[in-house]
Biopython code that builds the backbone (N, CA, C, O; Angstrom):
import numpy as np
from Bio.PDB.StructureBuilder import StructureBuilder

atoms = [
    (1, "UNK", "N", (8.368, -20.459, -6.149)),
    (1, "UNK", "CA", (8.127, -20.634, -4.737)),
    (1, "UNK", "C", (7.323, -21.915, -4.541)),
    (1, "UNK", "O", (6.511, -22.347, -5.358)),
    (2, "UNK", "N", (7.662, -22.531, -3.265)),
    (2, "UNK", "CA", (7.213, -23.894, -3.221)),
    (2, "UNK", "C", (6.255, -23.746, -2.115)),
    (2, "UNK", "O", (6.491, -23.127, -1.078)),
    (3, "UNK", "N", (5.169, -24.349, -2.398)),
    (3, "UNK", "CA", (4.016, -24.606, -1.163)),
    (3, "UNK", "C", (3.967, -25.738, -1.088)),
    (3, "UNK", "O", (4.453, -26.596, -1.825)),
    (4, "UNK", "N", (3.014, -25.875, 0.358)),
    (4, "UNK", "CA", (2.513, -27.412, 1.162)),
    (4, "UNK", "C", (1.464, -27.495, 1.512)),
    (4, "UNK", "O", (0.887, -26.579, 2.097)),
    (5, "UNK", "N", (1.020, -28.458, 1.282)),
    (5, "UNK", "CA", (-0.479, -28.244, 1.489)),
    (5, "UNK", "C", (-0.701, -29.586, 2.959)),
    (5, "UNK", "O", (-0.347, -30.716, 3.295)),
    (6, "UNK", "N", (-1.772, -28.088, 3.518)),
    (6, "UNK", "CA", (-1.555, -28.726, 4.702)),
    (6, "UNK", "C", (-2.474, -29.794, 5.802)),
    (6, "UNK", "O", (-2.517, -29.974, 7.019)),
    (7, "UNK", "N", (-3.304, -30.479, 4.316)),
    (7, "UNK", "CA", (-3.911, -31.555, 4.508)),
    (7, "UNK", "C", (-3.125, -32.698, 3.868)),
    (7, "UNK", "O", (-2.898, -33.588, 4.688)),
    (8, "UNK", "N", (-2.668, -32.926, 2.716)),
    (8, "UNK", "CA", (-1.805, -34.061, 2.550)),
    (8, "UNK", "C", (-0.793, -33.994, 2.328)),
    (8, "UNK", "O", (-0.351, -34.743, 1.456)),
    (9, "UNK", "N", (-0.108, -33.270, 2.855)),
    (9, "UNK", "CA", (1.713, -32.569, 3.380)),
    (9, "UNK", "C", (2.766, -32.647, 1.645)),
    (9, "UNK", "O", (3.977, -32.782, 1.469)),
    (10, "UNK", "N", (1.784, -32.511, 0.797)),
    (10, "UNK", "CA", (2.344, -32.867, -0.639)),
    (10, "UNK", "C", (2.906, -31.453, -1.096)),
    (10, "UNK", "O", (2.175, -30.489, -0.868)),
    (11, "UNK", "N", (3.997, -31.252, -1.651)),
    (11, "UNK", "CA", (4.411, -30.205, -2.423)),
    (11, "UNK", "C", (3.930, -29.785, -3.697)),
    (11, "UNK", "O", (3.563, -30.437, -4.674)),
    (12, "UNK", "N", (4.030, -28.256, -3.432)),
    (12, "UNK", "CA", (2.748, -28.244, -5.410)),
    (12, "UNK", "C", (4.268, -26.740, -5.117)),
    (12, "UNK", "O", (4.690, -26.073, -4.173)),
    (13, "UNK", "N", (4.491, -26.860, -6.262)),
    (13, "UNK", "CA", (5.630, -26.006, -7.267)),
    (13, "UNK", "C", (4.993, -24.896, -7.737)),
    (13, "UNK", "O", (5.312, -23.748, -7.424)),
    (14, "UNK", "N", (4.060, -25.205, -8.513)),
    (14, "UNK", "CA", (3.702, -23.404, -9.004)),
    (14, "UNK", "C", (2.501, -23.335, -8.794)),
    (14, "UNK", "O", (2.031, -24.469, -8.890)),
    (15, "UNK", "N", (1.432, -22.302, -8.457)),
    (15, "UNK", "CA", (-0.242, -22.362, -8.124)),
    (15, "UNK", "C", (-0.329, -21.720, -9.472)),
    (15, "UNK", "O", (0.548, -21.036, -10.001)),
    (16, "UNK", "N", (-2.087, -22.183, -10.201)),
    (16, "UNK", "CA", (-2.633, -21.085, -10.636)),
    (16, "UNK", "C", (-2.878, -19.476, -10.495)),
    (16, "UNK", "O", (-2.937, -18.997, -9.362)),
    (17, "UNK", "N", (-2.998, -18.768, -11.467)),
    (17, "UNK", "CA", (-3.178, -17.033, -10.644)),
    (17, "UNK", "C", (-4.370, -17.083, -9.683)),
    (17, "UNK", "O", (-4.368, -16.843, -8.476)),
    (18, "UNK", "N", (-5.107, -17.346, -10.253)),
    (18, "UNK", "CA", (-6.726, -16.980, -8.837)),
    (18, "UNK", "C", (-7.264, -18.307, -8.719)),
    (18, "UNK", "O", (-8.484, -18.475, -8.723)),
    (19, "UNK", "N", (-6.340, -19.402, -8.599)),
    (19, "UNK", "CA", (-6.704, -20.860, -7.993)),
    (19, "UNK", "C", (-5.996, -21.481, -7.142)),
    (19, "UNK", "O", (-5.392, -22.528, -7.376)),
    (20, "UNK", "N", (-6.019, -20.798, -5.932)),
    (20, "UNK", "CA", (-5.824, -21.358, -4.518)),
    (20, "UNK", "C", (-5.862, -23.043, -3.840)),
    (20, "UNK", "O", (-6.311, -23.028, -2.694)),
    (21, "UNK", "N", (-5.558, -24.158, -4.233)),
    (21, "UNK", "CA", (-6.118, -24.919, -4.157)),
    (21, "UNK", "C", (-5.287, -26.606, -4.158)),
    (21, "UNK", "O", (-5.069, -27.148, -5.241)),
    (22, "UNK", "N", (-5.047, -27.021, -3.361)),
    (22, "UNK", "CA", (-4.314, -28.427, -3.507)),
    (22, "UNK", "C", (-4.968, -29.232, -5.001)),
    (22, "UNK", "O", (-6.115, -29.364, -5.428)),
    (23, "UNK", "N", (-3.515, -29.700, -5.544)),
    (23, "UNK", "CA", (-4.576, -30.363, -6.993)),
    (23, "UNK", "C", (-4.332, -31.656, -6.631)),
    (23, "UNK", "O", (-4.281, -32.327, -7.661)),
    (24, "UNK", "N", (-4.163, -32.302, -5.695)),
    (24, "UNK", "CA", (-4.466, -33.328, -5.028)),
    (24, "UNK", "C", (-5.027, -33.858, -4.602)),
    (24, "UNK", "O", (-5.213, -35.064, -4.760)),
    (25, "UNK", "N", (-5.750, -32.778, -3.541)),
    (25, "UNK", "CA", (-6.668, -33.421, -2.170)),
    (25, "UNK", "C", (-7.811, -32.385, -2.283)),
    (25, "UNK", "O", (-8.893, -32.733, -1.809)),
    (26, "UNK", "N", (-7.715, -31.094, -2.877)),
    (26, "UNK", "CA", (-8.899, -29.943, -3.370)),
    (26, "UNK", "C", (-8.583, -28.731, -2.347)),
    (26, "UNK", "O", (-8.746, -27.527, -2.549)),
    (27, "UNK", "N", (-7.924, -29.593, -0.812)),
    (27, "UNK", "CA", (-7.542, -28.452, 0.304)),
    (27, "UNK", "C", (-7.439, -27.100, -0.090)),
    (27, "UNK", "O", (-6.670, -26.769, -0.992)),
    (28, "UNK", "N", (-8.077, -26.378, 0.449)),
    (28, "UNK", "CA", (-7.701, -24.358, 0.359)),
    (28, "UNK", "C", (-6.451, -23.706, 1.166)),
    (28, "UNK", "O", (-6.068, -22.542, 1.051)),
    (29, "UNK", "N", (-5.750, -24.977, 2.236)),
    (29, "UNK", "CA", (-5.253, -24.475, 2.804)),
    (29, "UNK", "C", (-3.627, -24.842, 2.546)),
    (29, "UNK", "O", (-3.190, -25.989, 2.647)),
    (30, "UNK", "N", (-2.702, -23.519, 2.151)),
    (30, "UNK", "CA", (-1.643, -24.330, 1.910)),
    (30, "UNK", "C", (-0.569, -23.424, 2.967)),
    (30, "UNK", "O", (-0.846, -22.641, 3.875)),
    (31, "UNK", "N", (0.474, -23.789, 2.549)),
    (31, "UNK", "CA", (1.728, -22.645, 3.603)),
    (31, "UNK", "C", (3.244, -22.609, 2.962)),
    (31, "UNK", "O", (3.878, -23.621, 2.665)),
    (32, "UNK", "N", (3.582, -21.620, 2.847)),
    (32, "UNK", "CA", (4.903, -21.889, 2.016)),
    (32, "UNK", "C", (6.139, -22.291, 2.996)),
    (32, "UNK", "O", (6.426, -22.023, 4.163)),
    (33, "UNK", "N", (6.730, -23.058, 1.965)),
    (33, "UNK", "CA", (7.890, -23.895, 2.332)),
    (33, "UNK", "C", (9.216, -22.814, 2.901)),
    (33, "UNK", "O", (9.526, -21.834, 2.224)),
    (34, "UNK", "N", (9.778, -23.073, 3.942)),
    (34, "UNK", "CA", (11.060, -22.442, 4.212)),
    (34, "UNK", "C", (12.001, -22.961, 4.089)),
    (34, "UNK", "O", (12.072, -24.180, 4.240)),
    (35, "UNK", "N", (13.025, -22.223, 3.777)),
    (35, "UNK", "CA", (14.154, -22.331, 3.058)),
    (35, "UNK", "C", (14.752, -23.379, 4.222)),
    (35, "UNK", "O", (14.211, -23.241, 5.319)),
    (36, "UNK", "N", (15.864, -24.479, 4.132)),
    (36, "UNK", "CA", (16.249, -25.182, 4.995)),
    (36, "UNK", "C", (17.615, -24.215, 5.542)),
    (36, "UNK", "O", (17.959, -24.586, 6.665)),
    (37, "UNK", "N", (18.243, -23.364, 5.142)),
    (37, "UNK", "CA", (19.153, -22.492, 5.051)),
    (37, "UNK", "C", (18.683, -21.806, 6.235)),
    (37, "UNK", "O", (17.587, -21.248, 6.178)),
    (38, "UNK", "N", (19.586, -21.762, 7.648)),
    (38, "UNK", "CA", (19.032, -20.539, 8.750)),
    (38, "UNK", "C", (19.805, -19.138, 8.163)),
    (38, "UNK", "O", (20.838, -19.007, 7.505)),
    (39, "UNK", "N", (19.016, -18.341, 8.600)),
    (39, "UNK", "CA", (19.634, -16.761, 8.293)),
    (39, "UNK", "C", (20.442, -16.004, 9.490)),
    (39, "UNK", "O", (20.031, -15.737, 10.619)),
    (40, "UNK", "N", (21.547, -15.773, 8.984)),
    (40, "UNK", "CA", (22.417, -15.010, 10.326)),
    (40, "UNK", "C", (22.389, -13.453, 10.298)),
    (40, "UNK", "O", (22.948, -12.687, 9.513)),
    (41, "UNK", "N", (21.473, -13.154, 11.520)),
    (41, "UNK", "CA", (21.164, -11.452, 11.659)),
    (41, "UNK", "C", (22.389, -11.184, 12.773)),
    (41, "UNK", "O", (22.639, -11.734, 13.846)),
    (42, "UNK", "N", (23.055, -10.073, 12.027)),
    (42, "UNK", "CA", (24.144, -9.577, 13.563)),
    (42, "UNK", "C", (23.171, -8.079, 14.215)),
    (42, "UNK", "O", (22.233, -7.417, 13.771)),
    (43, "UNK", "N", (23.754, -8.052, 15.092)),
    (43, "UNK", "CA", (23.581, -7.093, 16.278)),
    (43, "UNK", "C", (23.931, -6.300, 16.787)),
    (43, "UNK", "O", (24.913, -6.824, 17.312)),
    (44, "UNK", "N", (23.933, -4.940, 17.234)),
    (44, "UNK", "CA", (24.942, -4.497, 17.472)),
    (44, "UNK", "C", (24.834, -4.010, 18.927)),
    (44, "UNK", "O", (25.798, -3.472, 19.472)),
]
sb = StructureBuilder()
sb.init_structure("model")
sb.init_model(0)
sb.init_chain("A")
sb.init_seg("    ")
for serial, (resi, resn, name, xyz) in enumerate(atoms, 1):
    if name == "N":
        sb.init_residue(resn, " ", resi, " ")
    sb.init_atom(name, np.array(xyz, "f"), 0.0, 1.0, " ", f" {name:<3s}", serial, name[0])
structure = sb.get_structure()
C-alpha cells in the first residue's frame, strides 16, 4: 500500500511497523493513495 505524505506530497511505499513518519521531511501526517481506477456500484 502506497502513502503520501502530506507535507512534501512525496510517495513512501512501505512504512515501518510502529514508525509513522515521512523519511523525508519527519511529517506524522500521511494519507493513503487511491487507486486511479473508479469503482462501479449498481443499484437496484
Amino acid at each position: 500500500m502506497t502513502y503520501e505524505c502530506l507535507h512534501c506530497k512525496k510517495e513512501i511505499k512501505n512504512l515501518e511497523k510502529n514508525f509513522v513518519r515521512c523519511p523525508y521531511c519527519g511529517f506524522r501526517a500521511l494519507s493513503k493513495k487511491r487507486s486511479p481506477i473508479a469503482k462501479e456500484v449498481k443499484t437496484n
